[in-house]
N, C-alpha and C positions, 0 to 999 in steps of 0.2 A: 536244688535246695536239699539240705540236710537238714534230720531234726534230731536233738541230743537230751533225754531224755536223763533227770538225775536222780536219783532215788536219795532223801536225806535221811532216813530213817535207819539206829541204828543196831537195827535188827534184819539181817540177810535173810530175803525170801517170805520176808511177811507182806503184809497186806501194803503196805504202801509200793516196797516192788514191782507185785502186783497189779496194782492200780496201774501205774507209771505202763509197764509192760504194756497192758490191756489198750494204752491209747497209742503208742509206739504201734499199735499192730493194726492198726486204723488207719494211719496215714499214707500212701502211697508214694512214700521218698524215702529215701536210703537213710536209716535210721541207728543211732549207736544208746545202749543205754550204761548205765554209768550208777554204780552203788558206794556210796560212801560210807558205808556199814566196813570198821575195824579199820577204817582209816585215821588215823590222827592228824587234825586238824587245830592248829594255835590262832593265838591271836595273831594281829597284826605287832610284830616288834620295831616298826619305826626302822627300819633298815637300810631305805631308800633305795632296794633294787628293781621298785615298781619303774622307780623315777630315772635313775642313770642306767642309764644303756649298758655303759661298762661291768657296772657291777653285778655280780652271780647274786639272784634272789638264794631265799634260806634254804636249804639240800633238804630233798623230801625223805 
């Protein structure tokens, strides 16, 4: 088992990080954590490459 830990907060290295971090360091399974701080995140554009296999979703 893996456990994948996300920080949404979008301030790098503050408390919610931390939080996140603090229970990552508790569990006993190989763990990744994951900060969405200065990432740009859109909406959904209705693009449909959730849905067709073929199709490239939108370039990050």
């Amino acid at each position: 088992m893996k456990v994948l830990g996300v920080s949404g907060s979008p301030r790098n290295g503050h408390n919610t990080d931390r939080m996140v971090k603090e229970v990552l360091s508790t569990v006993s399974v190989e763990t990744k954590f994951v900060s969405l701080a200065g990432k740009k995140i859109g909406p959904c554009i209705a693009c449909l490459g959730c849905v067709v296999k073929s199709k490239k979703p939108m370039p990050s």
